[in-house]
Residue frames as a rotation matrix with the C-alpha (Angstrom) as fourth column:
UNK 1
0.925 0.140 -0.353 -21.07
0.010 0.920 0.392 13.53
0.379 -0.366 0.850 -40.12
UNK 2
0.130 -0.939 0.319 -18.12
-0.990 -0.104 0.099 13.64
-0.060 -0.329 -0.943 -37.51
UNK 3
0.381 -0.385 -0.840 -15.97
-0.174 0.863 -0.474 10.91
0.908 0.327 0.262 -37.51
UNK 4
0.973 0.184 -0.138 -14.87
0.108 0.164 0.981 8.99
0.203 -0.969 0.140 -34.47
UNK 5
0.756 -0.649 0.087 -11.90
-0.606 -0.744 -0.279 9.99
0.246 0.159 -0.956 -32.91
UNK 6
-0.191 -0.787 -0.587 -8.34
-0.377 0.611 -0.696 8.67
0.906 0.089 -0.413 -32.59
UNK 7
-0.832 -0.188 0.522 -7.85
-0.550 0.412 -0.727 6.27
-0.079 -0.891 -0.446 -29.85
UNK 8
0.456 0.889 0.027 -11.65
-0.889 0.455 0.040 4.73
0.024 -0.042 0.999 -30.51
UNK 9
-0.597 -0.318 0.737 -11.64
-0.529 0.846 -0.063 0.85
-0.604 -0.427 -0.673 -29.39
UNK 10
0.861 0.307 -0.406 -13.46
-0.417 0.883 -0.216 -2.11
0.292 0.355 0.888 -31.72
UNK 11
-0.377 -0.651 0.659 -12.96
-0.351 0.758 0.549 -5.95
-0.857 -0.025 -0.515 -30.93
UNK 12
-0.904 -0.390 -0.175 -12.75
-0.369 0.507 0.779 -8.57
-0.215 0.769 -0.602 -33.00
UNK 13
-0.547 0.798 0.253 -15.99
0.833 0.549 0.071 -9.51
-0.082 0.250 -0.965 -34.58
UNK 14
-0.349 0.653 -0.672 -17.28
0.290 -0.607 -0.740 -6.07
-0.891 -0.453 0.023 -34.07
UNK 15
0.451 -0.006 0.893 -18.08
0.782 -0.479 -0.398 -3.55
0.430 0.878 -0.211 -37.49
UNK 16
-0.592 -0.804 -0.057 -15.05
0.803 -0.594 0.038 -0.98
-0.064 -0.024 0.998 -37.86
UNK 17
0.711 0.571 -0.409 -16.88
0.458 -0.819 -0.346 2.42
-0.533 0.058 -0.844 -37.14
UNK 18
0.646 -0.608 -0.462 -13.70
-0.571 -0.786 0.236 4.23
-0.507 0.111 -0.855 -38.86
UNK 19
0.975 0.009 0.223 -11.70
0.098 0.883 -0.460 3.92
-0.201 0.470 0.860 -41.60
UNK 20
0.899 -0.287 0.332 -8.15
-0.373 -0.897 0.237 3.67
0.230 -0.337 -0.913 -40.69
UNK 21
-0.565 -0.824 -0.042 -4.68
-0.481 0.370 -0.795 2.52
0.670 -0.429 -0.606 -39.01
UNK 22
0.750 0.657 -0.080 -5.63
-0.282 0.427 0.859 0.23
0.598 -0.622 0.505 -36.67
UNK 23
-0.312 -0.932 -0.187 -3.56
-0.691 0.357 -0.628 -1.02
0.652 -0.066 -0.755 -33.69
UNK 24
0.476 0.452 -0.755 -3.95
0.236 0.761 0.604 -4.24
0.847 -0.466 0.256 -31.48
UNK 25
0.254 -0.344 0.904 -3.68
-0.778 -0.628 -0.020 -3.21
0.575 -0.698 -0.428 -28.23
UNK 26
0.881 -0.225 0.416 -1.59
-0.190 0.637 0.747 -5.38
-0.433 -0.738 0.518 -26.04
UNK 27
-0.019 -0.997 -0.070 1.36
-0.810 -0.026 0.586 -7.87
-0.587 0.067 -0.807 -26.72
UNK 28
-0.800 -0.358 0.482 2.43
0.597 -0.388 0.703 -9.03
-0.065 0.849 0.524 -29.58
UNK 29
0.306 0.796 -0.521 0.86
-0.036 -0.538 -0.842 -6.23
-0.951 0.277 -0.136 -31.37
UNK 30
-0.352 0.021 0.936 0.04
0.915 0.218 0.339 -5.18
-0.197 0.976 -0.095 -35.13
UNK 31
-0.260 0.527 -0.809 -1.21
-0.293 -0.841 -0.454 -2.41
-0.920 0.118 0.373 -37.28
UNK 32
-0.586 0.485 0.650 -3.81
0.715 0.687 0.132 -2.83
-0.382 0.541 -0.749 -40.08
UNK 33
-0.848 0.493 -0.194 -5.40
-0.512 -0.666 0.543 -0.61
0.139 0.560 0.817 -42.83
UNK 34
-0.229 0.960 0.163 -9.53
0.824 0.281 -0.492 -1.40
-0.518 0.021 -0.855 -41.89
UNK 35
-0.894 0.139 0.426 -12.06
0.077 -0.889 0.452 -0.06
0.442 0.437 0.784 -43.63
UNK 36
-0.750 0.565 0.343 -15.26
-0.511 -0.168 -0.843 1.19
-0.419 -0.808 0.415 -41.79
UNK 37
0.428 0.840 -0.333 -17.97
-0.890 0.456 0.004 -1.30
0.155 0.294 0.943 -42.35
UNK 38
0.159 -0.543 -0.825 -15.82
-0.361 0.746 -0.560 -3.94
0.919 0.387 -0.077 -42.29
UNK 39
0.966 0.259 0.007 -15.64
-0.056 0.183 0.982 -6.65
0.253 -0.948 0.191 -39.70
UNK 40
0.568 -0.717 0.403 -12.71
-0.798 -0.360 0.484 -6.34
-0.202 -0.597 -0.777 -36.87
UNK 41
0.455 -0.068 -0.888 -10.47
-0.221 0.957 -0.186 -8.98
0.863 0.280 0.421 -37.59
UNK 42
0.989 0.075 -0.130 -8.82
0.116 0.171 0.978 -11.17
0.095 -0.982 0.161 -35.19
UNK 43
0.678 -0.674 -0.293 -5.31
-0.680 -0.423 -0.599 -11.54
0.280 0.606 -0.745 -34.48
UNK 44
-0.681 -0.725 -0.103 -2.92
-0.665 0.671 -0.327 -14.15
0.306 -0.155 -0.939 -34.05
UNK 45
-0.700 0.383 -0.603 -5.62
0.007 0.848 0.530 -16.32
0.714 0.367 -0.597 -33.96
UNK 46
-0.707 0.326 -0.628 -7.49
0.659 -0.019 -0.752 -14.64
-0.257 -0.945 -0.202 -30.82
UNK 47
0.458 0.700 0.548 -10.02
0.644 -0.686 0.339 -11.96
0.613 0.198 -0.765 -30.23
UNK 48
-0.394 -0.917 -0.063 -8.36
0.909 -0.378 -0.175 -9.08
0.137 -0.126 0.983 -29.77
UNK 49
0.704 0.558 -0.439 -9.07
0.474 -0.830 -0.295 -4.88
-0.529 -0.001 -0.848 -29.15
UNK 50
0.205 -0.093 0.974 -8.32
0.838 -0.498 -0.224 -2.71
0.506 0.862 -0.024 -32.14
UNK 51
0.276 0.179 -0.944 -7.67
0.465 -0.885 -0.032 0.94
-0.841 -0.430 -0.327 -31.31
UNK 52
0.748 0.032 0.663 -7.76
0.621 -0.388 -0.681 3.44
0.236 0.921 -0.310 -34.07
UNK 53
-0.003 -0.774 -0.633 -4.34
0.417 -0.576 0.703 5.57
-0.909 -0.262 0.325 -34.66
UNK 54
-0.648 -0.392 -0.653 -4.34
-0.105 -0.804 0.586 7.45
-0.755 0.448 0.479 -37.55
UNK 55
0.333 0.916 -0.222 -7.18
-0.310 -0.116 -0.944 8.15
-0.891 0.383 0.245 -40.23
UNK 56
0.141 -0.414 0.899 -7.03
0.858 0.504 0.097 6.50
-0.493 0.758 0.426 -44.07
């Protein structure tokens, strides 16, 4: 089972394919430990895209 590669995109509400660093792409940003099943959260109170940077 390959795993999905850095840079993959999930929004908010989606299920995390990958469990990892997240980052919120745009401005303000964040980074967040998801795990894969888990749903995408939002951020600053918006729906937001995730992008995966670095595996758990």
């Amino acid at each position: 089972m390959s795993k999905h590669p850095i840079g993959t995109t999930a929004s908010t509400g989606q299920t995390c394919p990958e469990s990892g660093v997240w980052k919120v792409q745009g401005t303000p940003s964040t980074t967040a430990p998801i795990a894969k099943g888990n749903i995408m959260p939002p951020y600053g109170g918006k729906a937001v895209t995730w992008m995966l940077v670095q595996y758990a």
